[in-house]
KEKE-319668 format. One record per residue: residue in three letters; x, y, z of N, C-alpha, C in turn. Coordinates in pm, 1 decimal. Layout:
<rs>
ALA X Y Z X Y Z X Y Z
...
</rs>
This chain:
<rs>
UNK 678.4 1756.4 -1365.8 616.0 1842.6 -1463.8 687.5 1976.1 -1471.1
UNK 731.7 2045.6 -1356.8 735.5 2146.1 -1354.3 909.7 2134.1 -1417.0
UNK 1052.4 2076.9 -1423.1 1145.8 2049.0 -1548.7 1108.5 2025.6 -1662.3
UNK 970.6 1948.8 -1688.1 941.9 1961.6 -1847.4 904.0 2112.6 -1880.0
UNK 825.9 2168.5 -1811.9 766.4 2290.5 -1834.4 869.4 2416.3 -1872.3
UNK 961.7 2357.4 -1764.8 1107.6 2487.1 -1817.4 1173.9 2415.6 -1939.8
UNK 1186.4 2292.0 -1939.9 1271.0 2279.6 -2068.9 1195.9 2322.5 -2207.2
UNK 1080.5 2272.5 -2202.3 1004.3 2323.3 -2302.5 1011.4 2525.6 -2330.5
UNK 961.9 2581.4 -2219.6 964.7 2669.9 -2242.4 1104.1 2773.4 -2285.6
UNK 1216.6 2679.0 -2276.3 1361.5 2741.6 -2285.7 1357.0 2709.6 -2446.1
UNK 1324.5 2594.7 -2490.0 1341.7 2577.9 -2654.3 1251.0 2640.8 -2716.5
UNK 1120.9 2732.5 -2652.9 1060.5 2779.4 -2777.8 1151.8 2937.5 -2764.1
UNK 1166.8 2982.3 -2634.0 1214.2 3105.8 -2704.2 1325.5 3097.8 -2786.1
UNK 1430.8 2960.9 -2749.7 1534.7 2932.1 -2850.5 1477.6 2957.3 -2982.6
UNK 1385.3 2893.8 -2993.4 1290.8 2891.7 -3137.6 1287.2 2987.7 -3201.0
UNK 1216.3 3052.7 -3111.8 1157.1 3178.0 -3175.7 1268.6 3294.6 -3163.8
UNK 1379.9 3294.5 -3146.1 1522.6 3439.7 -3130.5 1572.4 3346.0 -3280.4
UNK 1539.8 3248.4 -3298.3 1626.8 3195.1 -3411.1 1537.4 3254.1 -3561.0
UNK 1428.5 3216.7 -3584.2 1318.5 3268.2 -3628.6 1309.8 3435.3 -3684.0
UNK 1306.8 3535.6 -3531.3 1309.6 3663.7 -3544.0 1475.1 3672.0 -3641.3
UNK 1623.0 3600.5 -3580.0 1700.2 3658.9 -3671.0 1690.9 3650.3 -3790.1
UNK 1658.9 3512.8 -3875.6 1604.9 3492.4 -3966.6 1560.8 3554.1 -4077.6
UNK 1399.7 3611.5 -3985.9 1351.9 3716.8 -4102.0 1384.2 3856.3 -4108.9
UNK 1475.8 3844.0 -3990.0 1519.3 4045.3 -3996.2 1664.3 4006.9 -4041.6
UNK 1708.2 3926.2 -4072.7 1836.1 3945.4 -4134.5 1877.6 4012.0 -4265.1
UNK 1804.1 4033.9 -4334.9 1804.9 4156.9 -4428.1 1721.2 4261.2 -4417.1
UNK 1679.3 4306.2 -4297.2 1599.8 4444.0 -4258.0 1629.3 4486.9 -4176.4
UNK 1514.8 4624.0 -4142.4 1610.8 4673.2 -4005.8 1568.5 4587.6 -3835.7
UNK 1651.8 4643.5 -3722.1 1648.4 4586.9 -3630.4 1520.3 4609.3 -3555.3
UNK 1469.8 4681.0 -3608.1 1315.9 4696.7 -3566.0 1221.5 4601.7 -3585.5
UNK 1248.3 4537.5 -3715.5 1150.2 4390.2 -3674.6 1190.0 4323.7 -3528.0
UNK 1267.6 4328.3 -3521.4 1259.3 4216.9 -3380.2 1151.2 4265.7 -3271.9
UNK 1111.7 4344.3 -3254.4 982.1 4394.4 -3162.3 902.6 4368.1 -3170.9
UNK 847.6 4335.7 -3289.4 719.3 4219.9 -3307.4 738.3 4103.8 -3260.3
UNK 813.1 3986.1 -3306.5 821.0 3889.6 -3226.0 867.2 3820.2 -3071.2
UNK 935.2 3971.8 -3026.5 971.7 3956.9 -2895.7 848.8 4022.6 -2778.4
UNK 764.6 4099.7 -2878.4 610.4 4127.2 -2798.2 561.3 4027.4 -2764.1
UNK 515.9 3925.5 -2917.7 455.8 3766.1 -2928.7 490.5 3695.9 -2826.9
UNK 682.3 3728.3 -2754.8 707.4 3586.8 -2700.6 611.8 3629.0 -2528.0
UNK 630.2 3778.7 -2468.9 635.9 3826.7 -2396.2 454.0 3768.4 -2344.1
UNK 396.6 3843.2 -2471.3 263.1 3823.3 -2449.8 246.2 3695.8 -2414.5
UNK 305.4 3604.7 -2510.6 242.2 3435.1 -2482.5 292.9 3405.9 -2302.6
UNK 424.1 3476.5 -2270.6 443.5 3386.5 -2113.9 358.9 3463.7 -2020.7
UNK 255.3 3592.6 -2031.0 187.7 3659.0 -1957.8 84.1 3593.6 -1960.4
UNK 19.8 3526.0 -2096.0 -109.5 3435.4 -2058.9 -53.4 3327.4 -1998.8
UNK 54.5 3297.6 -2008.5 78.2 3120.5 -1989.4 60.7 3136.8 -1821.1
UNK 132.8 3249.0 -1755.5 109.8 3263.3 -1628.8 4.4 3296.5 -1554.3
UNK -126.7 3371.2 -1627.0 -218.0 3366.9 -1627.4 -350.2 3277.5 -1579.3
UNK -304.6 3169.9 -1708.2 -332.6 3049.6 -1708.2 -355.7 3006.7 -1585.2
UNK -200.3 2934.8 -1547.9 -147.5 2851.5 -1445.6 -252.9 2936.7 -1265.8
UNK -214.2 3059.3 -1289.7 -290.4 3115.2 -1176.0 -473.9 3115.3 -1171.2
UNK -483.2 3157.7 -1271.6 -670.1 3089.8 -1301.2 -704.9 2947.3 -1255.7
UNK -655.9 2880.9 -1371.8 -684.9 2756.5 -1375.6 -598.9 2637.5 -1301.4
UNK -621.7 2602.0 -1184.5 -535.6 2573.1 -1098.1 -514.7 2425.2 -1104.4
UNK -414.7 2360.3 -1118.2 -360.4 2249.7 -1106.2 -476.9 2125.5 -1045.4
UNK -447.8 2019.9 -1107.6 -584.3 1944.1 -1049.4 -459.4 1861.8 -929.5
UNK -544.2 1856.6 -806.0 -533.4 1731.3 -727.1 -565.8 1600.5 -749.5
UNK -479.5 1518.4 -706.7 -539.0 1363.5 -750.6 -513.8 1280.9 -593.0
UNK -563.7 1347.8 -498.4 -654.4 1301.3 -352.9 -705.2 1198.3 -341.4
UNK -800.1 1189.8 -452.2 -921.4 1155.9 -474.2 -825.4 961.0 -502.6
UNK -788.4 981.6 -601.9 -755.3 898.4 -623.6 -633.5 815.8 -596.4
UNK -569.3 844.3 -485.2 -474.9 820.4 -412.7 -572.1 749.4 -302.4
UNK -638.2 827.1 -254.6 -734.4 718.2 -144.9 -869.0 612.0 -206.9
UNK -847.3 615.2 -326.9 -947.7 481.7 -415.9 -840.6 368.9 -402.0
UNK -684.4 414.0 -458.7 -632.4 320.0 -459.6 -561.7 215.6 -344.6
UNK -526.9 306.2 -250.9 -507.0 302.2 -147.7 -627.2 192.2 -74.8
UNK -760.8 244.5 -25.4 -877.8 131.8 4.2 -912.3 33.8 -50.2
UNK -868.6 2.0 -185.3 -876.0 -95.2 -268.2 -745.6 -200.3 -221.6
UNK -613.4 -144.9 -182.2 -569.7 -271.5 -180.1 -598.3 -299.8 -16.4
UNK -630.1 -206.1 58.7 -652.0 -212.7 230.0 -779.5 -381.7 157.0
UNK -876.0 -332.9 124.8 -960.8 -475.7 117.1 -919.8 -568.2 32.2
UNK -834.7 -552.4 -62.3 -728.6 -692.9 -107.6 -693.1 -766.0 -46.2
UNK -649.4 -714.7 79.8 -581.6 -781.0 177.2 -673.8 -814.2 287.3
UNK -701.5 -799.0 307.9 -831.6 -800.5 392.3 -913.4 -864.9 382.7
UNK -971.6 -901.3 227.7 -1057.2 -1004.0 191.1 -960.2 -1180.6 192.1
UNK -824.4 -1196.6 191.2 -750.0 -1261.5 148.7 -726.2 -1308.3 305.6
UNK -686.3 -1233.6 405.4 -671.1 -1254.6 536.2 -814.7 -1330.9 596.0
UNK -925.5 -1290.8 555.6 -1047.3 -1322.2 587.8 -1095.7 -1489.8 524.8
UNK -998.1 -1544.5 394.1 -1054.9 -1634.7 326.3 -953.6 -1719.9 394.2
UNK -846.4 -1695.1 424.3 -690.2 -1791.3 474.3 -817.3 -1869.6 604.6
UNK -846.1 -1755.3 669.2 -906.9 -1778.5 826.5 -1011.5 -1872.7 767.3
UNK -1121.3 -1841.4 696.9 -1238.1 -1925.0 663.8 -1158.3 -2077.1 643.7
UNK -1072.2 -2067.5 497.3 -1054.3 -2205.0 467.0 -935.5 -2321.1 558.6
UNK -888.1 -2216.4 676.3 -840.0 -2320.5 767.9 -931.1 -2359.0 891.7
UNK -1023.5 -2298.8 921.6 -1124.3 -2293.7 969.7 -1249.2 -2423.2 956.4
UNK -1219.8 -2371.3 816.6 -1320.4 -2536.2 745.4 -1267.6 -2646.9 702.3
UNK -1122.8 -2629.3 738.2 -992.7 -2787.1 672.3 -1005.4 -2755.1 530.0
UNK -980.6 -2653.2 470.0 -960.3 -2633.9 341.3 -835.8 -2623.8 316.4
UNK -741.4 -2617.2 410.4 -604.9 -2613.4 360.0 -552.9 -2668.8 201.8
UNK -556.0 -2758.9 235.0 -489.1 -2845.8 83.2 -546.8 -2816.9 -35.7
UNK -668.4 -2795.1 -18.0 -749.8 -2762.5 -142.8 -709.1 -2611.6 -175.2
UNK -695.7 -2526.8 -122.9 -696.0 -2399.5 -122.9 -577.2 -2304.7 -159.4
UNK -452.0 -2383.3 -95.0 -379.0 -2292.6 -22.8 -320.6 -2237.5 -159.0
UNK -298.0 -2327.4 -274.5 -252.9 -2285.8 -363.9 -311.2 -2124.9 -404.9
UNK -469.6 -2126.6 -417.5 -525.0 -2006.6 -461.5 -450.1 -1915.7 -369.7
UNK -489.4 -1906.4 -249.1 -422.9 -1797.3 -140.6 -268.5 -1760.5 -216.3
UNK -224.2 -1829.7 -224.9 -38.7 -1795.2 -270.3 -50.0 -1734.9 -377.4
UNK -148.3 -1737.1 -500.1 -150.8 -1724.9 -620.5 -220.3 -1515.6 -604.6
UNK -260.6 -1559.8 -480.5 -395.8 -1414.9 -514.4 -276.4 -1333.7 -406.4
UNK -197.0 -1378.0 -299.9 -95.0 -1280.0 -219.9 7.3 -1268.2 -351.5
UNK 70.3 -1321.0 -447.8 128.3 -1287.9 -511.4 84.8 -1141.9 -597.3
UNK -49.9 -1193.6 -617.6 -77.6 -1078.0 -716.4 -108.2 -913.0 -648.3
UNK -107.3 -941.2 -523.1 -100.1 -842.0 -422.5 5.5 -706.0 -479.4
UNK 118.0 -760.7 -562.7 211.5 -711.5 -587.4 180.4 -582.5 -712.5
UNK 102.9 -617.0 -776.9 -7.6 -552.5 -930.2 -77.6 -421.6 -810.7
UNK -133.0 -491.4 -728.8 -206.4 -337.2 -675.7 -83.4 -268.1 -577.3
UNK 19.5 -344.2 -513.9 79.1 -194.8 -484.8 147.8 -132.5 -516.5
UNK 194.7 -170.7 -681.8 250.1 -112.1 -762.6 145.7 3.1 -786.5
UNK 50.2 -25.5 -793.6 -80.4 107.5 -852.8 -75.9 205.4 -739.2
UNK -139.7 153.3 -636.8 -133.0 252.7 -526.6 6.6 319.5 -509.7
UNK 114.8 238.7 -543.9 230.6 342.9 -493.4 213.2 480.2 -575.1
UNK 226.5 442.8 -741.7 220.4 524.9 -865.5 81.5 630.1 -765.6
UNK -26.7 644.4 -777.6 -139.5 703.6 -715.6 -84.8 752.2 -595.3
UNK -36.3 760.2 -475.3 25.0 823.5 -406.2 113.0 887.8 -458.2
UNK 212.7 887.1 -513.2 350.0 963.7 -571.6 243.5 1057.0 -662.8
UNK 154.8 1022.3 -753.1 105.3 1137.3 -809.9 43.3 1263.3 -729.0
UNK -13.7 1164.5 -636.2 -89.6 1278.2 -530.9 -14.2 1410.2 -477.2
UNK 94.0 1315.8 -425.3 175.8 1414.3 -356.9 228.5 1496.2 -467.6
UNK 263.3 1450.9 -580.6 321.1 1585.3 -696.7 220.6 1686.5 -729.9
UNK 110.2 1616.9 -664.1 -31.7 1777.9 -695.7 -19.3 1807.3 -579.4
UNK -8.8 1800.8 -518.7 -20.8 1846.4 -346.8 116.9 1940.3 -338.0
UNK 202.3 1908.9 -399.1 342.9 2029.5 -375.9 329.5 2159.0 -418.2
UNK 343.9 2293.5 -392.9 309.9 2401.6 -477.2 184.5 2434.4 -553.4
UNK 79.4 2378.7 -510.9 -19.9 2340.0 -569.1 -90.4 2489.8 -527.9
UNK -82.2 2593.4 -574.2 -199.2 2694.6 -499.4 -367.0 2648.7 -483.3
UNK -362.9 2552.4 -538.1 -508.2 2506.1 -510.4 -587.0 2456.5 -343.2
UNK -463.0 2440.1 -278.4 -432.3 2402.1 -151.2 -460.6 2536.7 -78.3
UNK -414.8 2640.0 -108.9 -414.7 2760.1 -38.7 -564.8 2841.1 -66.2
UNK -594.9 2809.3 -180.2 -740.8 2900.6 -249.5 -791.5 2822.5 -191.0
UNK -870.2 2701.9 -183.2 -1016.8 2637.4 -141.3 -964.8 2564.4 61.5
UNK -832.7 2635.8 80.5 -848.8 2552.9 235.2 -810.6 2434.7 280.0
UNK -760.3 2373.9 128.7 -701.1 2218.0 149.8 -605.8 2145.3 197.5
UNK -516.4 2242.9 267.0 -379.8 2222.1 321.8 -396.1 2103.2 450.5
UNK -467.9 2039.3 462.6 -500.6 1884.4 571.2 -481.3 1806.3 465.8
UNK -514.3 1804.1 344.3 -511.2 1694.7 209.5 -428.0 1598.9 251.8
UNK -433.9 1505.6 228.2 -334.9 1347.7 298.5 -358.5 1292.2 198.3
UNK -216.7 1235.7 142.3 -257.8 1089.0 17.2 -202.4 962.3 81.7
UNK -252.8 971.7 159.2 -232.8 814.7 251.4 -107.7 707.4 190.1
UNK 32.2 816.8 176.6 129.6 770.3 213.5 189.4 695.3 310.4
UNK 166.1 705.7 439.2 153.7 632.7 566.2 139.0 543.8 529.7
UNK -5.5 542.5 524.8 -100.9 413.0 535.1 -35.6 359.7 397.8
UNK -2.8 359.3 312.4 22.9 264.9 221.3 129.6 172.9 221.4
UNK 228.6 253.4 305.8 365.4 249.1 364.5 340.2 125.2 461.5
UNK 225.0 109.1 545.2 165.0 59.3 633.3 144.5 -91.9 583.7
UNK 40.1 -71.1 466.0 -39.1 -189.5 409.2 57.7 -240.4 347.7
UNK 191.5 -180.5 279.3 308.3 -261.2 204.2 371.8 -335.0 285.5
UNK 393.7 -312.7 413.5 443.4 -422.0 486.0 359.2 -498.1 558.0
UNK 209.9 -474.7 557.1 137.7 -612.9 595.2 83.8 -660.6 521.0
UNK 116.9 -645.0 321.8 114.8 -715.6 271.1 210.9 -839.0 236.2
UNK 338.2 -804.2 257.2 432.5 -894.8 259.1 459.6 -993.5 360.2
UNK 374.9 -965.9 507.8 333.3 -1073.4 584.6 237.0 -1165.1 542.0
UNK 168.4 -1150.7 475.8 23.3 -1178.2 412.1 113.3 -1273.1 299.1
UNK 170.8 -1257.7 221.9 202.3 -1317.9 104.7 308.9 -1451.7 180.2
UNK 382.3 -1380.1 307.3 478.9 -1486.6 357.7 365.9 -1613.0 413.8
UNK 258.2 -1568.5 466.9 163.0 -1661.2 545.1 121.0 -1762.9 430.4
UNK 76.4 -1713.7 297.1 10.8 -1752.0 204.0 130.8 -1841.9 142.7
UNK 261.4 -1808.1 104.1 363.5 -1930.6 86.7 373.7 -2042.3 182.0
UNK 392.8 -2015.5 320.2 420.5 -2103.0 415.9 274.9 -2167.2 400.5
UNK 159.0 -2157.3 450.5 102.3 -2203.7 385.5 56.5 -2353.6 262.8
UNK 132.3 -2223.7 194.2 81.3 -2348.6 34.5 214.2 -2462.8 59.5
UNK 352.4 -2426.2 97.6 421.7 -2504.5 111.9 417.6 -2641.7 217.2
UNK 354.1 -2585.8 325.9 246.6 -2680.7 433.6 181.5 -2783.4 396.2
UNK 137.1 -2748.2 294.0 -12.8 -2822.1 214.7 78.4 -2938.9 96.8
UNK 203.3 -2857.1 48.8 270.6 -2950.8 -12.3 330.0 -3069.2 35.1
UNK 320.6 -3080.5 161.6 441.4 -3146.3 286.7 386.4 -3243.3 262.7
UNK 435.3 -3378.2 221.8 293.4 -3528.4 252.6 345.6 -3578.0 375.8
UNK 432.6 -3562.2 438.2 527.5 -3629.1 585.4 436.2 -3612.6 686.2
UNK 366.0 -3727.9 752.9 252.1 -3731.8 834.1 316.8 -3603.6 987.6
UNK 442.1 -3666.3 952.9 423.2 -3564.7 1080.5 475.0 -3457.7 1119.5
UNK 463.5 -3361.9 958.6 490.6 -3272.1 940.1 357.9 -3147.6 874.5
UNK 220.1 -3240.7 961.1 111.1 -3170.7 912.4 59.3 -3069.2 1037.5
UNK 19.3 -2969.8 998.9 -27.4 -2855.8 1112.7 -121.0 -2923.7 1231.6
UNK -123.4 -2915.9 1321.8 -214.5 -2962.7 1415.1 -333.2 -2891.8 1400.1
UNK -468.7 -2919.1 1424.8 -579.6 -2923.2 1373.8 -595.2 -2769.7 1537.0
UNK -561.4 -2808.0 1640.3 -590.7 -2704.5 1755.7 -470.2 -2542.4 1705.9
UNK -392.9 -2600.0 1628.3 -327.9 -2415.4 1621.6 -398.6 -2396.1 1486.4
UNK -431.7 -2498.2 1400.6 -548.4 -2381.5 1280.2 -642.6 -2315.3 1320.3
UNK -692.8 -2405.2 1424.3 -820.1 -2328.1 1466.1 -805.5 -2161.9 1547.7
UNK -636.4 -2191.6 1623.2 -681.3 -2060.8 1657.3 -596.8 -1985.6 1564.8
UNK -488.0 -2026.0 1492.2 -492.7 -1905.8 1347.0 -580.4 -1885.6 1278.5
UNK -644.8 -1987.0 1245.9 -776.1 -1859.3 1186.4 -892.2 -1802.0 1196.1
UNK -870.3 -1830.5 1385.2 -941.7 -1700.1 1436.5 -832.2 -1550.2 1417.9
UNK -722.7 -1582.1 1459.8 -613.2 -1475.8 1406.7 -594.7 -1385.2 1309.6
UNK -624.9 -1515.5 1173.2 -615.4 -1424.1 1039.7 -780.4 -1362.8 1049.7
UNK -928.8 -1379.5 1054.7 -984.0 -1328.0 1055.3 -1036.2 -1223.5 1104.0
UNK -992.6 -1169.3 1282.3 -903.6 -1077.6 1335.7 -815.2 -977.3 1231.4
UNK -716.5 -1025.5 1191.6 -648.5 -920.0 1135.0 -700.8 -867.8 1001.1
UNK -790.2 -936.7 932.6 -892.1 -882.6 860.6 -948.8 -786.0 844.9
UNK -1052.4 -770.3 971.2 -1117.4 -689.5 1055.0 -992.7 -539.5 1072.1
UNK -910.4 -596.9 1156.9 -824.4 -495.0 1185.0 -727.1 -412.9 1020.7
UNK -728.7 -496.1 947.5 -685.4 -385.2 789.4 -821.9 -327.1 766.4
UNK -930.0 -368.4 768.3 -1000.4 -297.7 689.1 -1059.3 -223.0 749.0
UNK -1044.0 -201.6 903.9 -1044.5 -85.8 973.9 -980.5 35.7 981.5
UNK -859.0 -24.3 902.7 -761.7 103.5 898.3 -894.6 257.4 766.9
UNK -914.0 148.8 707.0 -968.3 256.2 627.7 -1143.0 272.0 583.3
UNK -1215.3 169.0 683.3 -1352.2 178.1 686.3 -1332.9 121.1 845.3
UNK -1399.5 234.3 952.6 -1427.6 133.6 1060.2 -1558.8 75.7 1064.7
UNK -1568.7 -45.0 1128.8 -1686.7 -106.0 1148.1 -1789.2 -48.9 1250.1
UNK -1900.0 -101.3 1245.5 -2012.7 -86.3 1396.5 -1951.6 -141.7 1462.9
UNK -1890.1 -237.9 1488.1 -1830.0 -272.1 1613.6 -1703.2 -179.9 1649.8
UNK -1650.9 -92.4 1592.8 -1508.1 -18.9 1678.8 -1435.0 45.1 1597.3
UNK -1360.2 125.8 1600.7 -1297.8 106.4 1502.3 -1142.7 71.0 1502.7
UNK -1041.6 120.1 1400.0 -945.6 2.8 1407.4 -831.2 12.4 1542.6
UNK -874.4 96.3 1625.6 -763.9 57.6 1738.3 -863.6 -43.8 1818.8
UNK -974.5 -90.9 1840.0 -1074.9 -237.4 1916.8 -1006.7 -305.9 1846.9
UNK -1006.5 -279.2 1668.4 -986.1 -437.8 1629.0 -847.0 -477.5 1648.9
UNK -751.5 -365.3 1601.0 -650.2 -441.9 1650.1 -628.1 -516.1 1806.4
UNK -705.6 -398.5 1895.8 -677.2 -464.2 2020.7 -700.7 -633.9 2068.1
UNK -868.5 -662.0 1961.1 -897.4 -801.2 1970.9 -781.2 -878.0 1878.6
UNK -684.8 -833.7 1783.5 -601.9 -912.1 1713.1 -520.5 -951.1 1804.2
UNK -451.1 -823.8 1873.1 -335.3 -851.2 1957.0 -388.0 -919.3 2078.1
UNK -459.4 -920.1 2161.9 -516.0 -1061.5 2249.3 -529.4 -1235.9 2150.7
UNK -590.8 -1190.8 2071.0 -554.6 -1359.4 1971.9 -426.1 -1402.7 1942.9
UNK -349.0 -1287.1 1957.3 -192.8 -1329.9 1920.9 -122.0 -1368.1 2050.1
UNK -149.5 -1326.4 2136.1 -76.2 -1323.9 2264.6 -168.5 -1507.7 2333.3
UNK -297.7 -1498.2 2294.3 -322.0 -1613.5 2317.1 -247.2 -1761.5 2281.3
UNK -239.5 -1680.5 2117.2 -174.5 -1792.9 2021.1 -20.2 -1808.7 2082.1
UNK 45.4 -1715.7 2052.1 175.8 -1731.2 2139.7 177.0 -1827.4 2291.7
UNK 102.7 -1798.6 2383.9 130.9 -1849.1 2500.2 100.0 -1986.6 2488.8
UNK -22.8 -2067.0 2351.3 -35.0 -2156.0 2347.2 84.6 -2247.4 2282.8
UNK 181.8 -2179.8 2218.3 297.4 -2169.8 2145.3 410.3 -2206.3 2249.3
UNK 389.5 -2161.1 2336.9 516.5 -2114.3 2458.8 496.0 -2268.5 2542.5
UNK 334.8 -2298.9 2560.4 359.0 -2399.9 2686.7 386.6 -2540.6 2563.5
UNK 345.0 -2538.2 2438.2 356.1 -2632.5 2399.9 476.2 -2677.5 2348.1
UNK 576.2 -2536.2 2361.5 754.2 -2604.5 2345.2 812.8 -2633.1 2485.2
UNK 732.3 -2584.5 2587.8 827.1 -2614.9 2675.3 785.9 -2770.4 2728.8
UNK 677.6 -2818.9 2701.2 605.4 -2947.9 2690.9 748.7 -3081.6 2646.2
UNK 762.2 -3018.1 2484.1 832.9 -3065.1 2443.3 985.1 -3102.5 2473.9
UNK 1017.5 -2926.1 2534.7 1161.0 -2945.9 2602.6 1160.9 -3038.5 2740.3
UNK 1060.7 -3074.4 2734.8 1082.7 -3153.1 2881.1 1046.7 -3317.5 2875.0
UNK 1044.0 -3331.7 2725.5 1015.5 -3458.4 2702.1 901.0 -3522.9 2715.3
UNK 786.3 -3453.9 2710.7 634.1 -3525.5 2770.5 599.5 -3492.5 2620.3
UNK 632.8 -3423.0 2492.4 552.9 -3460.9 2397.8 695.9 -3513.6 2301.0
UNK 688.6 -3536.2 2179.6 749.3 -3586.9 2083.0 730.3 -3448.0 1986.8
UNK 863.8 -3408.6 1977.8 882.5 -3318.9 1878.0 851.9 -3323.1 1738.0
UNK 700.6 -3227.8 1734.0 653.1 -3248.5 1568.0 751.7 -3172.6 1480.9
UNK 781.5 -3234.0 1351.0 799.1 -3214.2 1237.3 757.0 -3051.8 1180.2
UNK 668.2 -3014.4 1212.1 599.9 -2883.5 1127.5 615.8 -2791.8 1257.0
UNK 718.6 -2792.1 1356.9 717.9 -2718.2 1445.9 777.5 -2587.2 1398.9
UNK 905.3 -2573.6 1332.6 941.1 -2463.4 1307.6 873.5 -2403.6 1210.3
UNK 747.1 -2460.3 1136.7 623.6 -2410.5 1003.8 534.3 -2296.1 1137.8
UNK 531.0 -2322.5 1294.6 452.1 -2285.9 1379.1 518.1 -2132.6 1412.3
UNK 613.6 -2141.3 1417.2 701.9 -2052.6 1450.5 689.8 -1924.5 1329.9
UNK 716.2 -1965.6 1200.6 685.6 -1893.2 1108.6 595.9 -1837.9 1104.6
UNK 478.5 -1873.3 1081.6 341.5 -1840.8 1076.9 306.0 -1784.1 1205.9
UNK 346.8 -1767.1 1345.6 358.5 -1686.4 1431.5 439.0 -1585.6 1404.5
UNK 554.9 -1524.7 1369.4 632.6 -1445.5 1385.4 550.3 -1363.3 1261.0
UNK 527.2 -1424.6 1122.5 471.8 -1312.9 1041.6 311.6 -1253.4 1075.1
UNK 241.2 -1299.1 1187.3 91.6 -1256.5 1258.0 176.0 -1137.6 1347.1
UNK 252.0 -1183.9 1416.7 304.9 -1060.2 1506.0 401.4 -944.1 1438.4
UNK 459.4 -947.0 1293.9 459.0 -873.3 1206.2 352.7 -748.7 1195.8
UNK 280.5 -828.4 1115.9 162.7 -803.5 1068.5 82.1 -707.3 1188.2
UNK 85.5 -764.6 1317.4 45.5 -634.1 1412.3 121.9 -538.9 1403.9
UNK 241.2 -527.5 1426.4 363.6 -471.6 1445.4 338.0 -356.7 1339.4
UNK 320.4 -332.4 1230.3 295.9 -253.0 1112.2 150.9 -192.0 1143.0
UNK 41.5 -281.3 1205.8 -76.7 -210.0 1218.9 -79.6 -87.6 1288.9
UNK 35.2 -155.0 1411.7 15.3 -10.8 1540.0 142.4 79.4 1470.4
UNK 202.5 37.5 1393.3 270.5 162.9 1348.2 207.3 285.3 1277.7
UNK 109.5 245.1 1180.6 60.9 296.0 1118.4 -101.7 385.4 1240.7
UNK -149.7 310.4 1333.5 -268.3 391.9 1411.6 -145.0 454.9 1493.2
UNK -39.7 467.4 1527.1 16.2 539.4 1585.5 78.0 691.2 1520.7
UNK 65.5 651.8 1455.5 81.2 767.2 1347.9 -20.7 801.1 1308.4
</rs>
């Protein structure tokens, strides 16, 4: 705003010196004092103005948009967990992929809503008059939720691509859904703590209960390849699908504690 404001204001006095020569070009040089009062006067209110009436903050709405996609994701992490939970996979997974895609629509918004924030928040004397200089437009945190949304959307492909697999023995085992989606419902809990905590804790418990489900899940991960490396099971098909879908849960923490660490 503040380059439009000078460019604008450079072409009206252009304007107006073009104007004053104009009509004093056949009189004396004394007209020009009238319209160079006009220009003088107008930038004394304009500054006026600007100091009265003080720039609006958009705070407000940097953290609407911001909590809105924290429970986008959150509600989506919470439904993955339900519908593997209940053997909804196949039926489902498509929606999940379809609704992490669209994940992409809100953090385009929230980004735009942060970047505005912060352009009211710069030079803003409004900050200095009412005390507001703590103001936060949950840049961080958005910074935060953008990369555990893109875990979220990777889970939700792998996933739907899972569900596409018809190769018997390339189907998820029924004992690691169960404990991914105690996992994803966990990390649920733990996004939407970032920006509402619960009665039960708030979001450094939940993550803490995420990161014990993960470390569970992992170690159940760990004995069941080395099972394999030793020849007592038969190497499934959807093993490296296990691996995936582990590495983007431990992502997905990985970004949480970045963000409560900060």
């Amino acid at each position: 705003m503040g380059s439009r404001r000078t460019a604008d204001g450079r072409l009206q006095a252009a304007s107006t010196a073009v104007i004053a020569l104009a009509a004093t070009a056949g009189g004396p040089m004394g007209g020009l004092v009238s319209p160079v009062l006009q220009t003088l006067a107008g930038a004394a209110v304009g500054i006026a103005v600007n100091a009265l009436v003080l720039p609006p903050l958009y705070v407000d709405e940097s953290d609407s948009a911001v909590r809105a996609l924290a429970h986008a994701v959150a509600e989506l992490l919470h439904d993955m967990g339900d519908g593997l939970a209940h053997q909804e996979l196949g039926s489902r997974a498509h929606v999940w992929l379809h609704r992490g895609r669209r994940l992409e629509e809100q953090l385009a918004f929230a980004r735009e809503q942060v970047r505005q924030a912060d352009e009211s928040l710069r030079w803003n004397p409004r900050c200095a008059a009412r005390g507001r200089r703590g103001d936060v437009t949950y840049a961080q945190l958005y910074t935060a939720l953008r990369g555990v949304s893109l875990q979220v959307r990777g889970i939700a492909r792998t996933l739907a691509d899972s569900a596409c697999d018809r190769r018997p023995d390339h189907r998820l085992g029924r004992q690691f859904l169960d404990r991914y989606a105690e996992i994803l419902r966990l990390a649920a809990v733990a996004v939407r703590g970032l920006v509402e905590p619960g009665p039960g804790g708030g979001p450094v418990q939940a993550r803490e209960r995420l990161r014990e489900a993960i470390e569970g899940a992992s170690a159940w991960h760990e004995t069941m390849t080395g099972l394999i490396g030793r020849g007592t099971l038969t190497r499934p098909g959807a093993w490296h699908v296990y691996g995936s879908l582990m590495t983007d849960v431990e992502r997905l923490l990985y970004d949480l504690d970045h963000v409560g660490a900060r």
